[in-house]
Backbone as numpy.savetxt, mean C-alpha at the origin, in Angstrom:
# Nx Ny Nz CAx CAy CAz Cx Cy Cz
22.43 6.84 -3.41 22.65 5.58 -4.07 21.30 5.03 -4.54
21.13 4.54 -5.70 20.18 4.03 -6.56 20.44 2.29 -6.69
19.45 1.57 -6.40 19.17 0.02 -6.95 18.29 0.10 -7.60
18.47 -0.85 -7.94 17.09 -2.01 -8.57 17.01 -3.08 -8.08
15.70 -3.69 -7.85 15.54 -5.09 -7.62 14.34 -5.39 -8.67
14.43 -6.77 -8.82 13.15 -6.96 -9.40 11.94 -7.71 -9.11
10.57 -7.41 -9.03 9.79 -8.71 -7.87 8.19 -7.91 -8.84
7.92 -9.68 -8.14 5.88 -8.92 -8.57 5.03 -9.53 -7.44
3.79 -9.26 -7.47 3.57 -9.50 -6.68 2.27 -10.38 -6.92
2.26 -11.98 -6.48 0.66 -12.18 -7.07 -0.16 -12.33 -5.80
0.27 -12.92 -4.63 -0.50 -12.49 -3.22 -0.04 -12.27 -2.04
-0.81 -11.49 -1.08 -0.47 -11.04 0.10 0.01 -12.19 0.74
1.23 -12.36 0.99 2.05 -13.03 2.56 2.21 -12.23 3.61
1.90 -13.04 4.89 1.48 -12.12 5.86 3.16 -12.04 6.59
3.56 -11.26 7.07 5.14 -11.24 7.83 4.92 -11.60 9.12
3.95 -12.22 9.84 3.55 -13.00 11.09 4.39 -11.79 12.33
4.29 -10.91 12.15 4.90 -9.97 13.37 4.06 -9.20 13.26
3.30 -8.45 12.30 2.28 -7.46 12.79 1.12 -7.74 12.68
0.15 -7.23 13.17 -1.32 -7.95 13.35 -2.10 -6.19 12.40
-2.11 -6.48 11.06 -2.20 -5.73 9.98 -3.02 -6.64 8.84
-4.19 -6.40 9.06 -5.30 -7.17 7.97 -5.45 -6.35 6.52
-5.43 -7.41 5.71 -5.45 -6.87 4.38 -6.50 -5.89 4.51
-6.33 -4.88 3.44 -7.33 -3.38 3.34 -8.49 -4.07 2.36
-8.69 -4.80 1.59 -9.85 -5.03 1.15 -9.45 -6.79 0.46
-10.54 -7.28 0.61 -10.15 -8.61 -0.06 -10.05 -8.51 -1.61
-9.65 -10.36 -1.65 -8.60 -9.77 -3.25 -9.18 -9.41 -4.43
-10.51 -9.64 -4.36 -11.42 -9.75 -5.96 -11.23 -7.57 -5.81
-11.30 -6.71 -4.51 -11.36 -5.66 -4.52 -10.20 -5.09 -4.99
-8.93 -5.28 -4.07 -7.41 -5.39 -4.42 -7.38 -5.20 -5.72
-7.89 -6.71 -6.51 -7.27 -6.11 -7.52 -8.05 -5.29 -8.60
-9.15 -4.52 -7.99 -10.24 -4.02 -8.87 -9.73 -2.38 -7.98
-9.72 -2.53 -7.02 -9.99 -1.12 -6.21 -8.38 -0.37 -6.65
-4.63 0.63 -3.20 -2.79 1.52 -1.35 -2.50 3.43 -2.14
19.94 15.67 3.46 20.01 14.74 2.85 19.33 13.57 3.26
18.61 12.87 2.22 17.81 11.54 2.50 18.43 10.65 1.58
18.88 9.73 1.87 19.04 8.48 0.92 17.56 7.74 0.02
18.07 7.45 -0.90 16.80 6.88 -1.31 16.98 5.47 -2.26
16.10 4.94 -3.08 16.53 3.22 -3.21 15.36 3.22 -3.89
15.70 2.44 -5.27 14.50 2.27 -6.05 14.52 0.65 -6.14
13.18 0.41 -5.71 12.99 -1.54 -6.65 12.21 -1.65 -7.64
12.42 -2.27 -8.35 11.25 -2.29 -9.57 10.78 -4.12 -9.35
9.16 -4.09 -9.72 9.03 -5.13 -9.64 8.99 -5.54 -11.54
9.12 -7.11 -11.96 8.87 -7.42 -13.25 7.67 -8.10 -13.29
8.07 -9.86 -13.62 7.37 -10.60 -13.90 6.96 -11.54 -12.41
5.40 -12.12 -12.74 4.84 -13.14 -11.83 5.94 -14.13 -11.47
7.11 -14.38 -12.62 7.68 -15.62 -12.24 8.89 -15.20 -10.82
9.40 -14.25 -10.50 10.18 -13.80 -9.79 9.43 -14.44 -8.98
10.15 -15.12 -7.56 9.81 -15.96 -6.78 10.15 -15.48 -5.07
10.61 -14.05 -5.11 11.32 -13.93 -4.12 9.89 -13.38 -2.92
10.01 -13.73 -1.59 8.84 -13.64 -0.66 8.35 -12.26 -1.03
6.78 -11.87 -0.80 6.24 -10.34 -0.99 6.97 -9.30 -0.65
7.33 -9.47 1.04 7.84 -8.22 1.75 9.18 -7.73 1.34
10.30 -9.13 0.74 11.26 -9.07 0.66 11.73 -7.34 -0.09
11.44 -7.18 -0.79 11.64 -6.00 -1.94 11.58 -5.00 -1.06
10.71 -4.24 0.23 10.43 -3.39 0.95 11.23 -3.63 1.82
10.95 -4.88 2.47 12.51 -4.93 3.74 14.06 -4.56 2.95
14.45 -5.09 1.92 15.78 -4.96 1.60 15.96 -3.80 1.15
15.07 -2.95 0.45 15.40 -1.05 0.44 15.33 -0.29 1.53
14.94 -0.75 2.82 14.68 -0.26 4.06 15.72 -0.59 4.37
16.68 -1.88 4.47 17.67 -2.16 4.82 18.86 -1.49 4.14
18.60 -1.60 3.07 20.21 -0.72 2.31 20.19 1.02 2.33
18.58 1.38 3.39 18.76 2.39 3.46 19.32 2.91 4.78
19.74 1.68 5.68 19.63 1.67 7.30 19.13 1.58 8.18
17.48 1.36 7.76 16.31 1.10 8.55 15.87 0.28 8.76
16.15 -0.41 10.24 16.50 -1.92 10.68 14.68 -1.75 11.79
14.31 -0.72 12.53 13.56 -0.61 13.63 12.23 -0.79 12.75
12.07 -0.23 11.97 10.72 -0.23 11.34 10.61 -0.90 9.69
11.68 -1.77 9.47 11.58 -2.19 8.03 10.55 -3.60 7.98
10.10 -3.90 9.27 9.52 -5.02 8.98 7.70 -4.59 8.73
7.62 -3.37 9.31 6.09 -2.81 9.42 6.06 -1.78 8.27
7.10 -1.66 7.91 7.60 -0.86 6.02 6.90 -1.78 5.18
7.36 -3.02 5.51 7.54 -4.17 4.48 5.86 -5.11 4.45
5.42 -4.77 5.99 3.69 -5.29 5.86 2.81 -4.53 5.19
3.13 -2.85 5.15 2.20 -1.90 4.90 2.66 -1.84 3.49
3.87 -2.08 2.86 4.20 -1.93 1.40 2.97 -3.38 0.84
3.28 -4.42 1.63 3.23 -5.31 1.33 1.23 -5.54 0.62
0.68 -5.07 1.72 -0.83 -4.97 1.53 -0.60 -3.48 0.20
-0.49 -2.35 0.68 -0.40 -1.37 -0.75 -0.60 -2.30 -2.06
0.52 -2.94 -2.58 0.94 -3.46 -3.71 0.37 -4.80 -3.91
-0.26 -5.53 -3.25 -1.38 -6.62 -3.42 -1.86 -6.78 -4.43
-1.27 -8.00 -5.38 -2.08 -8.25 -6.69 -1.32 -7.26 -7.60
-0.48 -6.53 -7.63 -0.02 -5.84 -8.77 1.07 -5.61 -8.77
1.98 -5.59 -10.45 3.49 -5.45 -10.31 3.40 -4.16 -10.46
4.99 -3.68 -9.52 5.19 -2.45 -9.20 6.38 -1.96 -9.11
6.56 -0.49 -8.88 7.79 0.12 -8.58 7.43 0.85 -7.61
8.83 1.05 -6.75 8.84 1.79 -5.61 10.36 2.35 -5.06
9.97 3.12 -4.85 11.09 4.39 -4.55 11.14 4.64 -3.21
11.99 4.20 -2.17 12.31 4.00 -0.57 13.18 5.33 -0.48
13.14 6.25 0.58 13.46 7.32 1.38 13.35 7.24 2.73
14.47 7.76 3.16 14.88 7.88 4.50 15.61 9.12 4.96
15.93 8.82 5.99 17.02 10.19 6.85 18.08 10.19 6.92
18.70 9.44 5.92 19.97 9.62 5.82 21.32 8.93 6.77
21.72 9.50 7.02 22.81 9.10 7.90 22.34 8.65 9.54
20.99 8.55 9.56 20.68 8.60 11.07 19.23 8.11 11.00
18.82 7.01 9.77 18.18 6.89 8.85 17.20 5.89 9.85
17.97 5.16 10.90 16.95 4.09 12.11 15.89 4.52 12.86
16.51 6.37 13.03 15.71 6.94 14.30 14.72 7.43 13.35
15.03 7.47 12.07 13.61 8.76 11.60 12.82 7.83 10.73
11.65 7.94 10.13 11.04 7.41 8.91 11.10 7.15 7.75
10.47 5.93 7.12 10.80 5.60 5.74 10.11 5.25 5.40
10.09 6.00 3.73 8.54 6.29 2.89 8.59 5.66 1.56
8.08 5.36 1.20 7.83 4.57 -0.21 6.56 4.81 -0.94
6.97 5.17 -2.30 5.93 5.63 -3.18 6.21 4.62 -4.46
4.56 4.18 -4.39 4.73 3.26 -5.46 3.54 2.87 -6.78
4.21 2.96 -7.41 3.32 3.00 -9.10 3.42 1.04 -9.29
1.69 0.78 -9.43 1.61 -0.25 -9.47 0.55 -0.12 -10.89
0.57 -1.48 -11.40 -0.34 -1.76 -12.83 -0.94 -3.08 -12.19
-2.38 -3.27 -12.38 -3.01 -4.64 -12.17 -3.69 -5.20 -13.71
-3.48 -6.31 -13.80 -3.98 -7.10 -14.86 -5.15 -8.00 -14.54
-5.64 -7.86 -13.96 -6.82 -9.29 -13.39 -8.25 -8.86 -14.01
-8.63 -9.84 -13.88 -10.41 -9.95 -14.38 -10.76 -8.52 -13.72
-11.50 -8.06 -14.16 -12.54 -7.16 -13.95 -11.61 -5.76 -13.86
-10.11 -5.84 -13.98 -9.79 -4.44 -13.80 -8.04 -4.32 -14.41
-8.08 -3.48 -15.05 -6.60 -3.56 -15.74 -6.50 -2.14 -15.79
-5.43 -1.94 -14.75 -5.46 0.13 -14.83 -4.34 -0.02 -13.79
-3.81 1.24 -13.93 -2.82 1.53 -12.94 -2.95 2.02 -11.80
-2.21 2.12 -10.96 -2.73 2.84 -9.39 -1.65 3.00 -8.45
-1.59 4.00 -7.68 -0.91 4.79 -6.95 -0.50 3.93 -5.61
0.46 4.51 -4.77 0.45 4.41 -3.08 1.60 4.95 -2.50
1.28 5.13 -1.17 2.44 5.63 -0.45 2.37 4.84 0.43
3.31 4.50 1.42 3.98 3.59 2.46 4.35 4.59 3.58
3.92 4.55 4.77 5.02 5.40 5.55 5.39 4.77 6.86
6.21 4.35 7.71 6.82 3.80 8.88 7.93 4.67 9.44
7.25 4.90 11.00 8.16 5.94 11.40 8.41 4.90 12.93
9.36 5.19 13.68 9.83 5.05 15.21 8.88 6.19 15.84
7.91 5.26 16.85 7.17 5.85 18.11 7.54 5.43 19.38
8.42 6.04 20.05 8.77 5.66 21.10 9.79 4.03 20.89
9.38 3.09 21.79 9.75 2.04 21.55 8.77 1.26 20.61
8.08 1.32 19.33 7.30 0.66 18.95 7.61 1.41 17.41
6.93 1.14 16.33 6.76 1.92 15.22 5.38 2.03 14.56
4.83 2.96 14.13 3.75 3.50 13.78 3.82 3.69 11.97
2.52 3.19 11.12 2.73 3.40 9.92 1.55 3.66 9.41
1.38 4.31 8.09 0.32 4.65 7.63 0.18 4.22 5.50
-0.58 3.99 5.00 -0.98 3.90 3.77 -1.86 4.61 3.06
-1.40 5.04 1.67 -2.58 5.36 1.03 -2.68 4.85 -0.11
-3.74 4.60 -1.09 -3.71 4.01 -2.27 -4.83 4.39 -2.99
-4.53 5.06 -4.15 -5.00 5.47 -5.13 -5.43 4.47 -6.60
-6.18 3.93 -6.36 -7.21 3.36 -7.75 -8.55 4.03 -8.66
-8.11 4.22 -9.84 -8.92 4.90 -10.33 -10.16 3.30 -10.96
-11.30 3.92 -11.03 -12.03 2.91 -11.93 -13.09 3.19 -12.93
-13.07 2.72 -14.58 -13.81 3.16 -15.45 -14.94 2.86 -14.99
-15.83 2.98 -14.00 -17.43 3.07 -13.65 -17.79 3.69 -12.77
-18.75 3.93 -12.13 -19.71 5.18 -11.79 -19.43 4.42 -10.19
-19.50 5.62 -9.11 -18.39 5.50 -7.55 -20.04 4.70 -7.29
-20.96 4.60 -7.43 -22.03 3.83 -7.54 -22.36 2.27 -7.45
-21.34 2.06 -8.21 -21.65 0.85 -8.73 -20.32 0.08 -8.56
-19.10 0.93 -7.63 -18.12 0.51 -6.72 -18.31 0.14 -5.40
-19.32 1.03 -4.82 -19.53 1.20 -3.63 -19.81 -0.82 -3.07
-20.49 -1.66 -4.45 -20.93 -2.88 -3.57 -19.85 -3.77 -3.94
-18.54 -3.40 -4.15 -17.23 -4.07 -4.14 -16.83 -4.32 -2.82
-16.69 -3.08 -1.71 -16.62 -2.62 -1.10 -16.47 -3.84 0.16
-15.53 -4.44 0.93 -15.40 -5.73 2.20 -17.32 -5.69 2.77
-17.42 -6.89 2.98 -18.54 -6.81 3.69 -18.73 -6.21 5.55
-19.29 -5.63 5.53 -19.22 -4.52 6.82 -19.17 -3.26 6.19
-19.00 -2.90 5.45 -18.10 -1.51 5.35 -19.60 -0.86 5.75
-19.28 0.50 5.99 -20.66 1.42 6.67 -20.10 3.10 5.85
-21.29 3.40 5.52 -20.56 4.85 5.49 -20.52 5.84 6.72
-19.16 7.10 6.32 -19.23 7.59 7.82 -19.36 8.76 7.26
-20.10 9.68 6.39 -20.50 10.95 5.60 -19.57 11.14 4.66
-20.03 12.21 4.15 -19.19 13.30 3.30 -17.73 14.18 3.24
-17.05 14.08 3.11 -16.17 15.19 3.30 -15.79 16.13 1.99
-16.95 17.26 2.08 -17.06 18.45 1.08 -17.54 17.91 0.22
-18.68 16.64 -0.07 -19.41 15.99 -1.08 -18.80 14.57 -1.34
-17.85 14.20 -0.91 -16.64 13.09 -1.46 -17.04 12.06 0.22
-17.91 10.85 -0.62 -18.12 9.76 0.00 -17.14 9.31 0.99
-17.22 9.26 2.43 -16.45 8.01 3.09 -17.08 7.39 3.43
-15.99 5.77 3.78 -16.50 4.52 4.22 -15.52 4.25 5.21
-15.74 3.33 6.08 -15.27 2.95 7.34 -14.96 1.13 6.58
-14.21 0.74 6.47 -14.16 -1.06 5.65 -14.52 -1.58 6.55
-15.02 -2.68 6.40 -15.52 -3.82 7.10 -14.25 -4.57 7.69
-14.53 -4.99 9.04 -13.03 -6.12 9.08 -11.91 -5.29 9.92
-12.31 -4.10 10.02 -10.95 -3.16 10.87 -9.94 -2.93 9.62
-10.62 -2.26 8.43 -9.14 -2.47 7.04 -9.50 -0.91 6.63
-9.46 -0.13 7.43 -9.37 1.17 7.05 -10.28 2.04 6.97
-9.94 2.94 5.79 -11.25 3.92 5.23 -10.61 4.13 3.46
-12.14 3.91 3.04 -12.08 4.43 1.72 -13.09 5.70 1.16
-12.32 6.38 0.45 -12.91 7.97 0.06 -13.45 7.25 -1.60
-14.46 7.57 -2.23 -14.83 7.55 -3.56 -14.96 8.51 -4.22
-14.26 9.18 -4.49 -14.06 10.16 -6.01 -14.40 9.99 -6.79
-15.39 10.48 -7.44 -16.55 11.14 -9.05 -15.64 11.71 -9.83
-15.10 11.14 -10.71 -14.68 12.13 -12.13 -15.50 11.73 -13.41
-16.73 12.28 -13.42 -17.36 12.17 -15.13 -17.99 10.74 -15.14
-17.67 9.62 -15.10 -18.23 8.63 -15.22 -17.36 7.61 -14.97
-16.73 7.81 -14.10 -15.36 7.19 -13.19 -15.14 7.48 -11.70
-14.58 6.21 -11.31 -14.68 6.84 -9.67 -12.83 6.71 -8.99
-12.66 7.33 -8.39 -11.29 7.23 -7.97 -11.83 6.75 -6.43
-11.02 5.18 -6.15 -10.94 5.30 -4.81 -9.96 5.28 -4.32
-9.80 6.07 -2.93 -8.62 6.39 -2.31 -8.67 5.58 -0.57
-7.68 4.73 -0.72 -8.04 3.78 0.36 -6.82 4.12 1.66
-7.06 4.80 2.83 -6.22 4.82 3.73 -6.50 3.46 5.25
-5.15 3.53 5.94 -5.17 2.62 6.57 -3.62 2.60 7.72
-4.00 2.38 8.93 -2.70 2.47 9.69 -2.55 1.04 10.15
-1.06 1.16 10.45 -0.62 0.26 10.71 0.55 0.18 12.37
0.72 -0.96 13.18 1.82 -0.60 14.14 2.31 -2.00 14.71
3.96 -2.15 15.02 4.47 -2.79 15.54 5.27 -2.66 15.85
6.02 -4.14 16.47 7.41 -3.70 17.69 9.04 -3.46 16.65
C-alpha cells in the first residue's frame, strides 16, 4: 500500500522523549542526514502539520508503534530545513518486532546553499528499548576546505579513512566524512540515535 502525505519542513521540533541533539546547527543543516512500504511527500512551508508528524504516521500505517517515535526524531533531524520525500519500509505483517527505514530525497533553499541531498533513517527494536541510526548525504559547490569551518564548534578530526577526511561533531552530533569531487565536497554526516 502506497500514501501520500504532504509536509515541509522549516525547523527542528524536538519530540521531548529522546535525548537526540541536532547533527549540526542550522546555518550548517541547511548548507551541509514481503515489506510494506508508505511514501510521504513533503510540499510547501505553509503546511503546518508538527515536524515528526509525517515519519510517525508512515511508521504507523506501517504497524510500527515500538520505535515510530525514535523513527520520527532521527527522520526528524535528517530532513532539517528542507522539503522532502520519503519512502517508509518495514516487515510486513510482523512489522513492530522488526525495523523501519526511510529514505529520503530532500531540496534546501536557504542562503548560502540551494542543492539537493540525500538520507536514510533507520529504527530497529533492541531488546526492550530501540536503537537508530542516520545518514545524510550533502553535496557542496566548494572545496571540502573551505567546509571544514562550517563544521559545529568542537568538532575535532579523527583521521582518514583511505584519504577521505573524518570528523567527530562538536556537541555529541555524530561524525562527518568530507568527500573531494573536483572542486566540490560531498559531506556525509552519520549519527545514532536510542529510546524507550
Amino acid at each position: 500500500m502506497i500514501r501520500r502525505s504532504e509536509h515541509s519542513k522549516d525547523k527542528a521540533e524536538s519530540t521531548g522523549r529522546h535525548r537526540f541533539s541536532r547533527l549540526v546547527p542550522a546555518a550548517l543543516v541547511a548548507i551541509i542526514a514481503g515489506s510494506g512500504q508508505v511514501t510521504a511527500q513533503s510540499q510547501q512551508a505553509a503546511a503546518k502539520a508538527p515536524a515528526a508528524s509525517v515519519f510517525q504516521d508512515q511508521a504507523s500505517k506501517l504497524g510500527v508503534r515500538r520505535c515510530a517515535n525514535l523513527f520520527a526524531a532521527l527522520g526528524e533531524t535528517v530532513s532539517n530545513g528542507a522539503v522532502y520525500t520519503v519512502v517508509a519500509q518495514s516487515g510486513g505483517a510482523a512489522a513492530d518486532g522488526h525495523g523501519v527505514q526511510g529514505v529520503v530525497g530532500m531540496t534546501y533553499n536557504a542562503p548560502g546553499y540551494t542543492a539537493q541531498a540525500a538520507g536514510v533513517v533507520l529504527a530497529a527494536p533492541v531488546g526492550e528499548k530501540c536503537e537508530g541510526q542516520l545518514v545524510r548525504v550533502a553535496p557542496f559547490q566548494r572545496a571540502c576546505k573551505d567546509v571544514v569551518g562550517q563544521l559545529p564548534a568542537g568538532s575535532t578530526p579523527a583521521g582518514n579513512l583511505s584519504g577521505v577526511p573524518l570528523y567527530i561533531l562538536g556537541g555529541n552530533q555524530g561524525q562527518a566524512m568530507l568527500v573531494s569531487s573536483g572542486n566540490s565536497c560531498v559531506v556525509v554526516t552519520v549519527a545514532r540515535g536510542a529510546g524507550g
